[in-house]
Rosetta silent file (secondary structure, phi, psi, omega in degrees, C-alpha in Angstrom):
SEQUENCE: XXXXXXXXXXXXXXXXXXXXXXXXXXXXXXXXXXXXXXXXXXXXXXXXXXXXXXXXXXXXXXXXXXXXXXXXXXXXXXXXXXXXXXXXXXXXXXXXXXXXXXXXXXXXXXXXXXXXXXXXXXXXXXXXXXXXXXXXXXXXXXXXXXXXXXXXXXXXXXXXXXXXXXXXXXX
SCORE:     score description
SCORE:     0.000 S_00000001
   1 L     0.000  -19.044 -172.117    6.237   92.904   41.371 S_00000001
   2 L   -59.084  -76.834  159.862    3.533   93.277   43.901 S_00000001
   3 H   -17.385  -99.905 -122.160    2.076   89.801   43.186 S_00000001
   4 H   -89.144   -2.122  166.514    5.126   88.495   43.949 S_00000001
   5 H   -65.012  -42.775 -167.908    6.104   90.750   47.369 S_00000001
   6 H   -83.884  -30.766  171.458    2.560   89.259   48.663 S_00000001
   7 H   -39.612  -82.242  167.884    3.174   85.528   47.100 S_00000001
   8 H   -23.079  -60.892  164.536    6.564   85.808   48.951 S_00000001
   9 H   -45.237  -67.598 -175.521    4.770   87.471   52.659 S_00000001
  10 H   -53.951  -36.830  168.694    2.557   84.365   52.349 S_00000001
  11 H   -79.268  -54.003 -173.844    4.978   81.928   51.905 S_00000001
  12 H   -50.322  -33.318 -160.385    7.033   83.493   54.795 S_00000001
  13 H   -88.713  -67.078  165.781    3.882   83.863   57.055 S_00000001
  14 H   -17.829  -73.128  149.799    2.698   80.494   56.184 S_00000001
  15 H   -18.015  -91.853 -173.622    6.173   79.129   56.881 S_00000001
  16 H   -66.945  -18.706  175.766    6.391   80.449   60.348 S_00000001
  17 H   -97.978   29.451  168.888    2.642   79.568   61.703 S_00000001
  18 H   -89.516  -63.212 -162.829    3.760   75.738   60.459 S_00000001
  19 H   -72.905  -15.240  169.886    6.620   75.715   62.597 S_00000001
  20 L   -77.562    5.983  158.660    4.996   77.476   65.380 S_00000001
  21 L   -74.764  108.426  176.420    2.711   74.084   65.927 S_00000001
  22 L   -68.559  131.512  111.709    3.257   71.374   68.497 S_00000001
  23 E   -12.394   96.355  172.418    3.176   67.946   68.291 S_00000001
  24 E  -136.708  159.336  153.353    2.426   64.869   69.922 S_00000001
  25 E  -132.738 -176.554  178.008    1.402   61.392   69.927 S_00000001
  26 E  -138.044  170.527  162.773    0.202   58.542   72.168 S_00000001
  27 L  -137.288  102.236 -165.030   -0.096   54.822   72.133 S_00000001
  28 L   -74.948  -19.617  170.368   -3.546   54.494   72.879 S_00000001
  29 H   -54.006  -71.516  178.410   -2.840   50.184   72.844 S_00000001
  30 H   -61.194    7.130  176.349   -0.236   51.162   76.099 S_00000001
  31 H  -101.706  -11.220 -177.099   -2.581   53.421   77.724 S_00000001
  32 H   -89.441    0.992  167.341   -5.300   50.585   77.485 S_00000001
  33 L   -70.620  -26.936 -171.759   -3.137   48.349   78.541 S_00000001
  34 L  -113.469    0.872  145.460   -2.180   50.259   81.886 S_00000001
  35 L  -118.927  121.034 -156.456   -5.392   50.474   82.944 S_00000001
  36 H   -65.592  -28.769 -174.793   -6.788   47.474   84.735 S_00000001
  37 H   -64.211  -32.391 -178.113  -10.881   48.603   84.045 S_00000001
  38 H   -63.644  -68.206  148.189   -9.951   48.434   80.875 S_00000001
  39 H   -24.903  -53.328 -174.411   -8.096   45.024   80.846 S_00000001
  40 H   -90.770  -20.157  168.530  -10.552   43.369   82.973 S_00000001
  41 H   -63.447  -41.043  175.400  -13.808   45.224   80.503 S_00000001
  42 H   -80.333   -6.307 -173.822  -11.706   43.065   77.358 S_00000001
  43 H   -94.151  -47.122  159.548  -11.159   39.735   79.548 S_00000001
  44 H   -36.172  -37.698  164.234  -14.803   39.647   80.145 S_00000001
  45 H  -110.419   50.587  173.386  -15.613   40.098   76.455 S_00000001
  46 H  -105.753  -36.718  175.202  -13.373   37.851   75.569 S_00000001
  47 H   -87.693   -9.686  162.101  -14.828   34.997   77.777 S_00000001
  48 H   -94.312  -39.594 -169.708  -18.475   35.585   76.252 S_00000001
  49 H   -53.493  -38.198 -178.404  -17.371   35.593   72.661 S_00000001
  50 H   -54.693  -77.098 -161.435  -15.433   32.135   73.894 S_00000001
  51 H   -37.356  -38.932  177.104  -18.641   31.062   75.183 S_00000001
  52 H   -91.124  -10.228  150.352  -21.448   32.428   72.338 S_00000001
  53 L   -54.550  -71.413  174.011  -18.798   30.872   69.885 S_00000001
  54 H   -25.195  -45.648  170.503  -19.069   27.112   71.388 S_00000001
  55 H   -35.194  -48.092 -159.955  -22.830   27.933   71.024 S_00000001
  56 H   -81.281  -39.951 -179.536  -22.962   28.433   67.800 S_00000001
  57 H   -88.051   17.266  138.975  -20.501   26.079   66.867 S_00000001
  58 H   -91.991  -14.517  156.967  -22.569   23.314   68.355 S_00000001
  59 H   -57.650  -77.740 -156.960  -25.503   24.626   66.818 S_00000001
  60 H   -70.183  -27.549  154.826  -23.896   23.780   63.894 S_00000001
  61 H   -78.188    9.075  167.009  -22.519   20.657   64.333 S_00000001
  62 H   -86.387  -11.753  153.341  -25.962   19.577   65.400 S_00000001
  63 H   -82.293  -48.600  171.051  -26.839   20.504   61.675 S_00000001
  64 H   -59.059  -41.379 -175.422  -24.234   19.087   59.997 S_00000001
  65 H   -75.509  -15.423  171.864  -25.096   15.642   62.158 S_00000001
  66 H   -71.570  -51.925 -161.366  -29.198   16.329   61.072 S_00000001
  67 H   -96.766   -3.270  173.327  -27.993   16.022   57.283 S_00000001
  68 H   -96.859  -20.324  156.364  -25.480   13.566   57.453 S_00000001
  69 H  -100.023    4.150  138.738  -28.035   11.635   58.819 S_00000001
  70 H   -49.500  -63.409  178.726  -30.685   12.745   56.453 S_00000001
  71 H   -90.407   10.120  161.723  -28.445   11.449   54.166 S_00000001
  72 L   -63.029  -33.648 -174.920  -27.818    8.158   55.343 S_00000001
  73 L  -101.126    4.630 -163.793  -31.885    7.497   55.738 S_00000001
  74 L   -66.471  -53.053 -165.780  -32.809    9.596   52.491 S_00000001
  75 L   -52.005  -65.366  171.352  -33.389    6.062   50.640 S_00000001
  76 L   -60.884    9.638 -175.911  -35.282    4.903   53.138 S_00000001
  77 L  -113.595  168.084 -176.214  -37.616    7.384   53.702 S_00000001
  78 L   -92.684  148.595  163.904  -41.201    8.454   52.193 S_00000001
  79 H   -53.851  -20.173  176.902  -41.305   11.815   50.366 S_00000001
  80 H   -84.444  -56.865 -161.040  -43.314   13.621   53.066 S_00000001
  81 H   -61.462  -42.147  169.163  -40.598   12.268   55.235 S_00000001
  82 H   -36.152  -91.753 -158.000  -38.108   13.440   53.263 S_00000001
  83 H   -89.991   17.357  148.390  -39.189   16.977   53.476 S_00000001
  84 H   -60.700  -49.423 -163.067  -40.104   17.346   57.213 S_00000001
  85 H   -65.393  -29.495  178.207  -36.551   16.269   57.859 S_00000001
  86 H   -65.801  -50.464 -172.780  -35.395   18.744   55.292 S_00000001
  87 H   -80.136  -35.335  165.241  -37.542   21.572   56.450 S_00000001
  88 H   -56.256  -32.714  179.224  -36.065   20.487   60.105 S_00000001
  89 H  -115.425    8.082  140.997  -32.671   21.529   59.153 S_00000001
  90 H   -52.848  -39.158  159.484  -33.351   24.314   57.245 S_00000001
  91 H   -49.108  -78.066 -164.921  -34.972   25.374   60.383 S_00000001
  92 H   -78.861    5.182  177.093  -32.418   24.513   62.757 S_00000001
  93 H   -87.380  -73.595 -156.439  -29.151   26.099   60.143 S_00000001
  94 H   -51.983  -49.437  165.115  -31.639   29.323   59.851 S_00000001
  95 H   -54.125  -75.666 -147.467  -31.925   29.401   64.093 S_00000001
  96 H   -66.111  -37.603  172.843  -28.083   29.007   64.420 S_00000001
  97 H   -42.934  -40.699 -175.800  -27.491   31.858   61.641 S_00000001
  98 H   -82.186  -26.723  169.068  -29.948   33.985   63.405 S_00000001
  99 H   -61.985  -37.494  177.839  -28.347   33.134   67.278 S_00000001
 100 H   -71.204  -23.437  166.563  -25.207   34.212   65.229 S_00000001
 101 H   -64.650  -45.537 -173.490  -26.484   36.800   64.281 S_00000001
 102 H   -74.658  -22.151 -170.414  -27.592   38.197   67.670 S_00000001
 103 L   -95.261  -24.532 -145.207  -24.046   37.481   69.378 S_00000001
 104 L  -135.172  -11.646 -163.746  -21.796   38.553   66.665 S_00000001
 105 L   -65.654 -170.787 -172.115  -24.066   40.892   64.245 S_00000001
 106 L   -70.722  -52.350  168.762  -23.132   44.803   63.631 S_00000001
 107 L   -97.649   45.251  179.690  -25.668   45.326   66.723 S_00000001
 108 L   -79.734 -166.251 -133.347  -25.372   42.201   68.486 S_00000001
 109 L   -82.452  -47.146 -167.163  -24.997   40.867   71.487 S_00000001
 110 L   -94.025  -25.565  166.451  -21.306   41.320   71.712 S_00000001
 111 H   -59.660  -36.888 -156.669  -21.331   45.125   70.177 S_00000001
 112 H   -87.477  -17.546  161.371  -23.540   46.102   72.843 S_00000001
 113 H   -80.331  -37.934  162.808  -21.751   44.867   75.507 S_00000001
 114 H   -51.261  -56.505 -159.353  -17.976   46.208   74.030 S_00000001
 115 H  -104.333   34.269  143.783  -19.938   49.637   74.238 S_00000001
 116 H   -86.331  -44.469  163.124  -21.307   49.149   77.600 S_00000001
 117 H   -53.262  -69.186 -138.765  -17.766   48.243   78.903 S_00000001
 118 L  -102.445  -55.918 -173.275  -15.367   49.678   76.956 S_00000001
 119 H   -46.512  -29.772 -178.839  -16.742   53.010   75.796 S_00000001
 120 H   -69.268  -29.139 -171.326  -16.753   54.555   79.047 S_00000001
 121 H   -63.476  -63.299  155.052  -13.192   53.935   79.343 S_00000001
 122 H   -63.549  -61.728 -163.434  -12.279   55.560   75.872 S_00000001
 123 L   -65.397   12.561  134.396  -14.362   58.537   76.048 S_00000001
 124 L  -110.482   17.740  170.082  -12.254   59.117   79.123 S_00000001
 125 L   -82.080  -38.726 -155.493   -9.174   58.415   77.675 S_00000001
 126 H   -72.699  -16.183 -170.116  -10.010   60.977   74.489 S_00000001
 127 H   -93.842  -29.603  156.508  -11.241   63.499   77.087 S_00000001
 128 H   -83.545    6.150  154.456   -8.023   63.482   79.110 S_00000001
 129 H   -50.602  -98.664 -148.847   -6.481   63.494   75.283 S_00000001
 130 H   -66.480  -25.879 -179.818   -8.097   66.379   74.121 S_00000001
 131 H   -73.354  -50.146  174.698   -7.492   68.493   78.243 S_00000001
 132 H   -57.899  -49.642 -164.533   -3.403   67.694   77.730 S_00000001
 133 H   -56.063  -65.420  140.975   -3.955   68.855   73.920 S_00000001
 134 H    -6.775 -111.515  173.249   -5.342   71.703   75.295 S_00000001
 135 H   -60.225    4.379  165.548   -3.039   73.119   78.090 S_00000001
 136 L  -129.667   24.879  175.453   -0.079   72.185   76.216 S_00000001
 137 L    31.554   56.432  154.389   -1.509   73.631   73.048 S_00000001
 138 L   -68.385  130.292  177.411   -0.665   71.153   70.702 S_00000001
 139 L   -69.693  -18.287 -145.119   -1.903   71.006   67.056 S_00000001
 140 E  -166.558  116.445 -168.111   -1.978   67.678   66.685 S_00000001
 141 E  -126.090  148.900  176.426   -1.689   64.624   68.519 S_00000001
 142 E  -134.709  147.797 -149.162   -1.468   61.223   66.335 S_00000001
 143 E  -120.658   96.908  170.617   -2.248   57.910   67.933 S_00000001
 144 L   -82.247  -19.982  163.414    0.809   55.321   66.774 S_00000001
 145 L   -61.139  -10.985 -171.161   -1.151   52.379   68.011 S_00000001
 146 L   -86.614   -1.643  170.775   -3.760   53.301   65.252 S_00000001
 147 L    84.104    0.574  134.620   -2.009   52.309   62.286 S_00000001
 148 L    15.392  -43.667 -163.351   -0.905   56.410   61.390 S_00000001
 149 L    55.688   71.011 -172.184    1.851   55.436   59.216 S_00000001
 150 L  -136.280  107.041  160.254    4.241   57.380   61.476 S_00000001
 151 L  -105.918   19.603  136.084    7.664   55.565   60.539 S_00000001
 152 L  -161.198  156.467  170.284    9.429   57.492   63.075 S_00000001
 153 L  -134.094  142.926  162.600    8.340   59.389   66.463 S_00000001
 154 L   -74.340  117.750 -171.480   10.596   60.884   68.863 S_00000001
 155 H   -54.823  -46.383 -148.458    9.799   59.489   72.686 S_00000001
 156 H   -63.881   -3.331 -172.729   10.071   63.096   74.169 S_00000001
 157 H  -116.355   17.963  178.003    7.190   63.765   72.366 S_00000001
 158 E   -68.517   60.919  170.268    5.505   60.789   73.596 S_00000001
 159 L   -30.122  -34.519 -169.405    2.317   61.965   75.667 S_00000001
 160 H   -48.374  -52.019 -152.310    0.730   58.454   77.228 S_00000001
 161 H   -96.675    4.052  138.444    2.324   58.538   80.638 S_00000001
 162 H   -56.488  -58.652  169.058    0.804   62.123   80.750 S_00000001
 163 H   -50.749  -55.063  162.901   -2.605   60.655   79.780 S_00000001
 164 H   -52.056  -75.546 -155.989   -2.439   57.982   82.247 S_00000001
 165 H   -45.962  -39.804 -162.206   -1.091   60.066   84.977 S_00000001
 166 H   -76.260  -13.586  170.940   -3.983   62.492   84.109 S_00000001
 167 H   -75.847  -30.062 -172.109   -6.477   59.356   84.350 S_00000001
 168 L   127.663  -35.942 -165.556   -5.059   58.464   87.704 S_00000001
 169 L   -69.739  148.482  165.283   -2.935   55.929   86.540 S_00000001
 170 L  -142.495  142.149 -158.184    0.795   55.600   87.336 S_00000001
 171 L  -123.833    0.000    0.000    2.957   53.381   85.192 S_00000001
């Protein structure tokens, strides 16, 4: 009978410090949207990735045009000839893989520049995040731009124009 007095206490006590927990979310896409440093840090790496693509992909159609004319001239060539030209585009495919490498790799060209830009940006969105979390003691804040699985949110509980404002921002 005890057992089940204290079972019982637990599920009531349980019970009430669930429902005494706030809520919120954001849509961290509209607050990065509503700030122009932000905006103008993604139009910039948007115009080198344009640009270190075109590189690359002329690197490579300058390979594809070494072997289709390798193989036009293959007949006509000596075996030594043969494999210089061969060892030439193995060379230049192996250069544009490694230039592809350097723009687009996990620590490329193009990471290191997203977290010179961009990072600065977030870590002061998460840090006016986490001050708002804070003084309005919320348990929880969930991000619906983040792919959450939140099929429904109520706007009043919609924090972003709070975030922003607290950023500086006015929407």
């Amino acid at each position: 009978m005890k057992k089940m007095f204290f079972l019982l206490g637990l599920l009531l006590l349980t019970s009430a410090l669930a429902t005494a927990q706030k809520y919120a979310f954001v849509d961290s896409e509209y607050i990065r949207k509503n700030i122009p440093a932000f905006t103008t840090a993604q139009e910039q790496l948007d115009k080198l990735s344009k640009q270190w693509e075109k590189e690359v992909s002329d690197g490579y159609a300058v390979v594809e045009q070494m072997y289709k004319s390798y193989q036009n001239e293959a007949v006509l060539l000596s075996q030594d000839m043969k494999t210089k030209r061969e060892e030439a585009i193995i060379a230049k495919e192996k250069s544009m893989k490694d230039l592809q490498n350097k723009y687009f790799g996990m620590e490329g060209d193009l990471f290191k520049k997203r977290e010179e830009l961009v990072k600065p940006i977030q870590d002061e969105i998460l840090k006016a995040i986490k001050e708002i979390a804070v003084d309005g003691s919320y348990a929880v804040i969930f991000d619906t731009a983040a792919g959450g699985n939140i099929l429904f949110a109520n706007p009043k509980f919609d924090i972003s124009d709070q975030i922003l404002e607290k950023l500086g921002y006015k929407n």
